[in-house]
C-alpha positions in Angstrom: 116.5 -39.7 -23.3 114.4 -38.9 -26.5 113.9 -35.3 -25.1 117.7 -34.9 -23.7 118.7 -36.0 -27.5 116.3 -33.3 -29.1 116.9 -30.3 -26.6 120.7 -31.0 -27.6 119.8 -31.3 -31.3 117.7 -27.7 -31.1 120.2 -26.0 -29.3 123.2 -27.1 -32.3 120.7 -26.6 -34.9 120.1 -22.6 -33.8 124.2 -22.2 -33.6 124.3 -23.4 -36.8 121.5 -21.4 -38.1 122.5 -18.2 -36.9 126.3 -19.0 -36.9 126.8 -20.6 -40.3 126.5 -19.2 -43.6 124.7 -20.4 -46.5 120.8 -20.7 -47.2 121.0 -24.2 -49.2 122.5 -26.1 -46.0 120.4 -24.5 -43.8 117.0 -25.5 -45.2 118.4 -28.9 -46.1 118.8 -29.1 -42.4 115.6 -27.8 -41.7 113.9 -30.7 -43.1 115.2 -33.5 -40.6 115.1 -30.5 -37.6 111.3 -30.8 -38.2 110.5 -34.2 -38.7 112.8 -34.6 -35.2 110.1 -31.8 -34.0 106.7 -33.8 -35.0 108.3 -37.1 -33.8 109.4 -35.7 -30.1 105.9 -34.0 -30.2 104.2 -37.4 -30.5 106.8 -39.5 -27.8 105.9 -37.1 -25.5 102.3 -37.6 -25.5 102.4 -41.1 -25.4 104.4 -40.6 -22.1 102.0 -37.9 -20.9 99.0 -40.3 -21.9 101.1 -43.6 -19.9 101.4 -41.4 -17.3 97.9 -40.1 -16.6 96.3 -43.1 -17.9 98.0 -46.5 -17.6 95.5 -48.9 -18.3 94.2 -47.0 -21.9 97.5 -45.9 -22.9 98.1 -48.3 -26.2 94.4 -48.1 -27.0 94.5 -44.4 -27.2 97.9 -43.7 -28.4 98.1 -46.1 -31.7 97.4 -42.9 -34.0 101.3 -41.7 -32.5 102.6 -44.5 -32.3 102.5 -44.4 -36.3 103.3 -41.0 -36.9 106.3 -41.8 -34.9 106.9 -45.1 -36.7 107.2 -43.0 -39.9 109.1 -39.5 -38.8 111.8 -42.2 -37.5 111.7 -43.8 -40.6 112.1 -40.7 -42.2 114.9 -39.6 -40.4 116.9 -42.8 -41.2 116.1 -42.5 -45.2 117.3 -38.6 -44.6 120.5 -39.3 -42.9 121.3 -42.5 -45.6 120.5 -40.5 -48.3 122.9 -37.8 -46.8 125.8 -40.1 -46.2 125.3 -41.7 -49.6 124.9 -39.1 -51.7 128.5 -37.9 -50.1 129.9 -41.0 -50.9 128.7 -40.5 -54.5 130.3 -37.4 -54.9 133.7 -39.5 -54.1 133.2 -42.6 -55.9 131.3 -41.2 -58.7 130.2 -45.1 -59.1 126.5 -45.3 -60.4 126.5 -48.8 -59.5 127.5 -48.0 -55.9 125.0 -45.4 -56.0 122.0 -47.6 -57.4 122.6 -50.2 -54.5 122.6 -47.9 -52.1 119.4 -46.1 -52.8 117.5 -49.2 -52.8 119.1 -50.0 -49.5 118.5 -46.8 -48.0 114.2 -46.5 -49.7 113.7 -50.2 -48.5 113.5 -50.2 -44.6 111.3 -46.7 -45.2 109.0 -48.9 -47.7 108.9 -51.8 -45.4 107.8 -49.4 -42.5 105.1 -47.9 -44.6 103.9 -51.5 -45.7 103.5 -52.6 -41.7 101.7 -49.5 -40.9 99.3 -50.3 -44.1 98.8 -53.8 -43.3 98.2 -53.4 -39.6 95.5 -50.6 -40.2 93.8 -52.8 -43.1 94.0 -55.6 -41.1 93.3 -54.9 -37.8 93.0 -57.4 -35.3 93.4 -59.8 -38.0 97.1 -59.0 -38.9 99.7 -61.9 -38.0 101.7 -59.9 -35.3 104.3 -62.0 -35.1 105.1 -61.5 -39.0 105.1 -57.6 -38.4 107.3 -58.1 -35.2 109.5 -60.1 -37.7 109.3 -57.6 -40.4 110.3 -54.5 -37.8 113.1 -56.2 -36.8 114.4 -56.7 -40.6 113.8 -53.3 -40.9 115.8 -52.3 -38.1 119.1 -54.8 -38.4 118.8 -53.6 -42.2 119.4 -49.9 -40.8 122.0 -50.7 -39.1 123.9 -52.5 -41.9 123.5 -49.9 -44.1 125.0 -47.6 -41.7 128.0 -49.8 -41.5 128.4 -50.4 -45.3 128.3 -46.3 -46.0 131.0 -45.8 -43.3 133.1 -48.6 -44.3 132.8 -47.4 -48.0 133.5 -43.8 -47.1 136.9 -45.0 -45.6 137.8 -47.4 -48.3 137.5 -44.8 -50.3 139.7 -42.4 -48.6 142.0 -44.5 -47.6 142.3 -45.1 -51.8 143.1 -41.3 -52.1 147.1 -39.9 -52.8 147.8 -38.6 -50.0 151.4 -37.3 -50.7 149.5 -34.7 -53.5 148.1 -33.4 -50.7 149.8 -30.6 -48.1 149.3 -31.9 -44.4 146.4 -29.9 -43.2 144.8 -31.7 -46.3 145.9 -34.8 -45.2 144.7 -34.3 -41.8 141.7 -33.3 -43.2 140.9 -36.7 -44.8 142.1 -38.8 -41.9 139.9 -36.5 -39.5 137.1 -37.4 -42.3 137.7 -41.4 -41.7 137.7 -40.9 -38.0 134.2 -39.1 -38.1 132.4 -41.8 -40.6 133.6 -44.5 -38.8 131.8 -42.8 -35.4 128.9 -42.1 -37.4 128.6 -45.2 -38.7 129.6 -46.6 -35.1 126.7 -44.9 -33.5 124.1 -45.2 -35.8 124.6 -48.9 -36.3 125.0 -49.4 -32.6 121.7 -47.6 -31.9 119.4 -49.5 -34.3 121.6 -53.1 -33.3 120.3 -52.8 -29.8 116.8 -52.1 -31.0 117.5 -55.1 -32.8 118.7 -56.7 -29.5 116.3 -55.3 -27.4 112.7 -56.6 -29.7 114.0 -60.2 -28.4 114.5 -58.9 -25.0 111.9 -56.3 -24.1 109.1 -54.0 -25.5 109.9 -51.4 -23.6 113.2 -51.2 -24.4 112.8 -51.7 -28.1 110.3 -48.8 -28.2 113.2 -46.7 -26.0 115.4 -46.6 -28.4 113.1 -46.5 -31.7 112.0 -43.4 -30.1 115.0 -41.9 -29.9 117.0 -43.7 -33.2 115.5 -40.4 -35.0 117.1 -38.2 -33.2 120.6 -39.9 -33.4 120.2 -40.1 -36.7 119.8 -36.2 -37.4 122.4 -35.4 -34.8 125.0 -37.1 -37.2 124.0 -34.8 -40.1 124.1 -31.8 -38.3 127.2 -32.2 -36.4 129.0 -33.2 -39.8 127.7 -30.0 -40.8 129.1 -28.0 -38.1 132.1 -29.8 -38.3 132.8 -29.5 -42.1 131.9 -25.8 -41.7 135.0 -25.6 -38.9 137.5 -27.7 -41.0 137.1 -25.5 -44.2 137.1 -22.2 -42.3 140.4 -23.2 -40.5 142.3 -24.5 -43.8 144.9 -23.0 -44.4 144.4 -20.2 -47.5 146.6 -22.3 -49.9 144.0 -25.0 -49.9 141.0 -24.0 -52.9 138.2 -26.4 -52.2 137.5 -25.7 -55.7 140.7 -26.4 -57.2 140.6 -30.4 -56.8 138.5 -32.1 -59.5 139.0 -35.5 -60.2 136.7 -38.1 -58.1 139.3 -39.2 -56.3 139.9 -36.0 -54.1 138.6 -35.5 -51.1 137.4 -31.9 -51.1 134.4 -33.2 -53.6 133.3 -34.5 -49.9 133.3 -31.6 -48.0 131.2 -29.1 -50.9 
């Protein structure tokens, strides 16, 4: 799954590198493309290690199984800080802003704390209070991916929409759609990781592995997306013309 998720995310990423204009986006989108790239890398040799060697697997493979750990946290704190930073640029609210960065830095600080305490630790770390902590971490992913979406429509739900002509209009409600899927699947994803830690190593590990990947795939299809909507407005519409926080275009830039 992990490798069907990140052969889908390379071949999007190269249209949109070679497709789409504009150096910025494309080097912001770099960033979570690689950290996708290093984390793959390492799920892939701890299947290649489980598969040649069963019995030595864990033993062997604890060095990846942190560098995962971290690239998935990292992609998480990417995507959040993506999403919020575009909600910011609606709401303009520092106050919304503020609680939302500490939402979206926590998990990744929480992950970084496990990974300190279990190596300084050792054998001597309380297990059960990392499990615990991992599984805060993760049911605290998803419900920050739920609060951005459900902010992100509040808000443009909030918006005038008879100022608007209707391919703007369509525009924003096409917007709401999309954040509520991306919220949807990203919340979904880490809730049965959530689920699955009570249930089932294996399964809890299955999709950790592949949360990363979701989690990228969300940016860089609202890239190619936003990139369609704006070059099929119709000419009328100045992206550029709109500039008080409550229009939508401030979303799209």
């Amino acid at each position: 799954m992990n490798l069907s998720l990140y052969v889908l995310e390379l071949l999007l990423g190269l249209y949109y590198f070679f497709h789409v204009p504009g150096k910025r986006s494309k080097i912001l989108m770099a960033i979570p493309l690689c950290v996708d790239t290093v984390c793959s890398v390492c799920v892939c040799r701890i299947a290649w290690m489980a598969l040649i060697n069963p019995t030595t697997a864990s033993s062997s493979s604890w060095k990846f199984y942190i560098i995962v750990s971290i690239m998935t946290a990292l992609s998480a704190f990417i995507e959040q800080s993506y999403f919020s930073h575009r909600l910011w640029r609606i709401t303009r609210s520092k106050i919304v802003a503020t609680i939302l960065s500490i939402l979206v830095v926590v998990p990744l600080v929480c992950v970084l704390v496990t990974i300190a305490l279990a190596l300084v630790l050792g054998p001597e770390v309380d297990r059960e209070k990392l499990n615990n902590l991992n599984i805060a971490v993760t049911f605290l992913l998803a419900s920050v991916d739920l609060l951005i979406a459900v902010c992100l429509v509040y808000k443009l739900r909030l918006i005038d929409f008879p100022r608007y002509s209707r391919s703007t209009q369509s525009l924003i409600r096409t917007t709401m759609a999309y954040a509520i899927a991306c919220g949807c699947v990203t919340t979904l994803t880490t809730a049965l990781a959530t689920i699955m830690s009570f249930v089932s190593v294996n399964g809890f590990l299955l999709f950790i592995d592949c949360t990363g990947r979701v989690y990228t795939l969300t940016i860089l299809i609202n890239f190619l997306l936003f990139n369609d909507w704006k070059g099929n407005d119709e000419p009328s519409m100045s992206f550029t013309t709109f500039t008080t926080t409550q229009d939508i275009p401030a979303y799209l830039h």
